[in-house]
N, C-alpha and C positions, 0 to 999 in steps of 0.2 A: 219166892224169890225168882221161881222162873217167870213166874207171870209181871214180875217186874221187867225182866231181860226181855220176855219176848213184844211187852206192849209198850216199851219207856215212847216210845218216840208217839203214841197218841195218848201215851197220858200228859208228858210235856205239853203238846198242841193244847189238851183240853185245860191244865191249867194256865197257857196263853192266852185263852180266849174266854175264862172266867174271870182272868185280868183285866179285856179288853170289857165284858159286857159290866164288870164292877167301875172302870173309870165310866162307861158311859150312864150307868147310872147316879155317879157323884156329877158330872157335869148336870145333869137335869133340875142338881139343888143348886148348884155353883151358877149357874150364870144366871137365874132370877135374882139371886142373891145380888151379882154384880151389880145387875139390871137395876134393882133398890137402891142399892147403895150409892150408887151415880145419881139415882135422880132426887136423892135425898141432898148428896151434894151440890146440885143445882139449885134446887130450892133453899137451901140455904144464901147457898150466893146472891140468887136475884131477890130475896127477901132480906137483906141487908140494903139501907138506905147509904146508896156511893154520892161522895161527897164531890160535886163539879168542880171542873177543874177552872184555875183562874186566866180572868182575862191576859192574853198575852200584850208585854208591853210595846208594843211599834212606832213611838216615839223617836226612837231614830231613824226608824226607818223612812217615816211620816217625814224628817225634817229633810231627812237626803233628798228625798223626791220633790219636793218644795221647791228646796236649791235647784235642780234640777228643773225646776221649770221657770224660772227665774235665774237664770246664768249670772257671773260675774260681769259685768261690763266695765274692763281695762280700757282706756282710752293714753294711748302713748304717744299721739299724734297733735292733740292742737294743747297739751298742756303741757310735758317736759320734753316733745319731741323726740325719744327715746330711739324709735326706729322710724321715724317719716320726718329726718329734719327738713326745715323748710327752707327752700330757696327766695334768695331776697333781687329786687333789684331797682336799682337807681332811676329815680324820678329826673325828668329834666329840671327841676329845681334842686335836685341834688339831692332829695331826701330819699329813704330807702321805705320800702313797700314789701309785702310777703308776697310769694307769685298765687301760694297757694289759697289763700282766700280769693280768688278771682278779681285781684285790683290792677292786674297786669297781666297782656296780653289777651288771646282771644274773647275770654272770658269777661273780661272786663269791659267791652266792647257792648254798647248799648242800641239798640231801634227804639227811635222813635217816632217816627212816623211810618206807615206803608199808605201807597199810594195808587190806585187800581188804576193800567193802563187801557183804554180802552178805544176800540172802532167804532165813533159814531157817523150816524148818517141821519140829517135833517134835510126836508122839505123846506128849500127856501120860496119859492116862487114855481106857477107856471107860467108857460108861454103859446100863445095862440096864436098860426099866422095860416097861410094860405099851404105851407106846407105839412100842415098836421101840429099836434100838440107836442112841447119838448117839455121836460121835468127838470128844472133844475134841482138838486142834490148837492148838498153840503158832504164831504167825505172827513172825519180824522182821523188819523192813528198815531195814536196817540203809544204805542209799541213798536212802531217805525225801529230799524237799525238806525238809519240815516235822520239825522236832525228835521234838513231840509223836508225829509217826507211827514214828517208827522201835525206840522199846521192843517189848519183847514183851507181846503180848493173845494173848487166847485164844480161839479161834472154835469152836463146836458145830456139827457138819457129819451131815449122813443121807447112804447112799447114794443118788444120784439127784438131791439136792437141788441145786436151781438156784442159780445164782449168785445173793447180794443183795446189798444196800446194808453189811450188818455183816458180809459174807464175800464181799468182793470179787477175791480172789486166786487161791482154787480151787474145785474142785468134786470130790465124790468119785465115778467112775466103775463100782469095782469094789473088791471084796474078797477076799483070801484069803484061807483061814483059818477059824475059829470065836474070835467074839467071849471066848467063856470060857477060850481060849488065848491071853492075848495075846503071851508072847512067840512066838509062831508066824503071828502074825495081820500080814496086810500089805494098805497101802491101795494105791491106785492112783487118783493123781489125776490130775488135769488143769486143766494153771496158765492163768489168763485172759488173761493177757498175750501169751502166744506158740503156745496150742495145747498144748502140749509136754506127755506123760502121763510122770509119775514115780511110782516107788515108795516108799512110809513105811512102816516100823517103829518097833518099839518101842525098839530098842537101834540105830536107824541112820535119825536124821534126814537130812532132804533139803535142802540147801546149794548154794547158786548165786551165784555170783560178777556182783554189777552193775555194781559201780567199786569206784573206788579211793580215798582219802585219803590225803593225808603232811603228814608233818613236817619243817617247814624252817628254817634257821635262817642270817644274816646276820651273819657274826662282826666285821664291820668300826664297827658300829652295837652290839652285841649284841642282835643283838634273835631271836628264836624265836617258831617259832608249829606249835602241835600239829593232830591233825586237819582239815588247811586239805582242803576239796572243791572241783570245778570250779567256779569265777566268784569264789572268794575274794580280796577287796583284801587287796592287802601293798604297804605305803609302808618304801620304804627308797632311801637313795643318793639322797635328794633327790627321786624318781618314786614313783607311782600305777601299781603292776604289779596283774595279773589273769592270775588263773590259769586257762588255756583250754581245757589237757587231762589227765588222768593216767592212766596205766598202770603194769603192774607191775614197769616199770622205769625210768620216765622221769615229769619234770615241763614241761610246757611254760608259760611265762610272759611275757605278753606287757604292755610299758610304752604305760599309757596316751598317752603326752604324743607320741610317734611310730608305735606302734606294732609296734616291732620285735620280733619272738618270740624268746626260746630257750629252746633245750632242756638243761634239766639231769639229767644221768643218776643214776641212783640205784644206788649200788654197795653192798652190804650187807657188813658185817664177818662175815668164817668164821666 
């Protein structure tokens, strides 16, 4: 009994540590065991034939996206009028017209002809005398502001000669040829406006495009109007229109009373 008193505290220790080396020789079977036992369970698992799962249905889905690429198309404007009622207005025969189909007003407004205004210049004659050779020259401008200016005159020109007051347009630079050939004979002038040296003959006047004019006509009024140029008034549709710009394929017109410009195209018949 004393040998119990005097050694308790390492015999305790030694049965704590017959404890500890007994668990860890129960682990040494335990966890192969585990070890088995899992992979018994696995094989099990993946040797059982799983049964695929079924296709999912996206038939709705499918039909949304369809819709979706194919929108509704509400049209509330040219059949109940719902939110774009239409404005109408009085024909001088008294009958009424929707503005919004373009049967009234700018829009309705038609070209039918454009017309290229042009500066030509023809070789009518030369003249031979004791004081040298003169060229006479046909001028048009046919873009003239002024009426008066736009027929054809006819200018007397010398090689060299400067520009003047009665032959403001060109100047003859050069020539080739001999005067007593004239169809063989070619000038070379040079235009005051832009610099630019051209060639004249006899049989091949020199042609240059400045504008444009046309003819337009208003069927709802009947009304027409022939060689209109830029800044010409045209009253029609109850407005004060002004013509701003033309080219060789378009008229632009713009209403004095707003302002508003459009363009009207010019489409020529085959």
């Amino acid at each position: 009994m004393d040998f119990v008193k005097k050694h308790y505290e390492k015999i305790l220790l030694s049965v704590v540590l017959l404890g500890l080396m007994g668990v860890l020789v129960f682990m040494l079977y335990l966890i192969p065991s585990d070890r088995q036992k899992l992979a018994n369970n696995r094989q099990s698992i993946i040797s059982h034939a799983v049964k695929p799962l079924e296709p999912l249905d996206l038939t709705r889905e499918t039909n949304v996206s369809a819709r979706l690429q194919s929108p509704y198309k509400l049209d509330f404007s040219t059949t109940n009028k719902l939110f774009n009622p239409v404005q109408w207005q009085k024909r001088v025969d008294g009958t009424l017209v929707p503005v919004k189909l373009g049967l009234i007003g700018q829009d309705a407004a038609v070209v039918t002809k454009i017309t290229p205004l042009c500066l030509i210049l023809t070789l009518d004659s030369i003249e031979t005398n004791e004081f040298g050779t003169r060229y006479v020259i046909s001028m048009e401008r046919e873009a003239a502001v002024l009426p008066a200016q736009r027929g054809k005159r006819q200018h007397y020109a010398s090689v060299g000669e400067k520009v003047g007051e009665k032959n403001e347009a060109f100047a003859i630079v050069d020539v080739s040829g001999s005067p007593g050939n004239p169809a063989q004979l070619k000038l070379i002038l040079q235009l005051t406006d832009t610099g630019e040296k051209v060639t004249l003959s006899k049989d091949k006047p020199f042609r240059r495009t400045d504008s444009y004019c046309a003819d337009l006509k208003y069927d709802p009024e009947g009304k027409k109007w022939q060689g209109q140029r830029v800044n010409a008034d045209l009253r029609f549709a109850g407005d004060d229109n002004i013509i701003v710009a033309i080219n060789q394929d378009s008229v632009i017109l713009k209403a004095r009373s707003n302002d508003k410009k459009t363009t009207l195209t010019y489409s020529p018949n085959p």
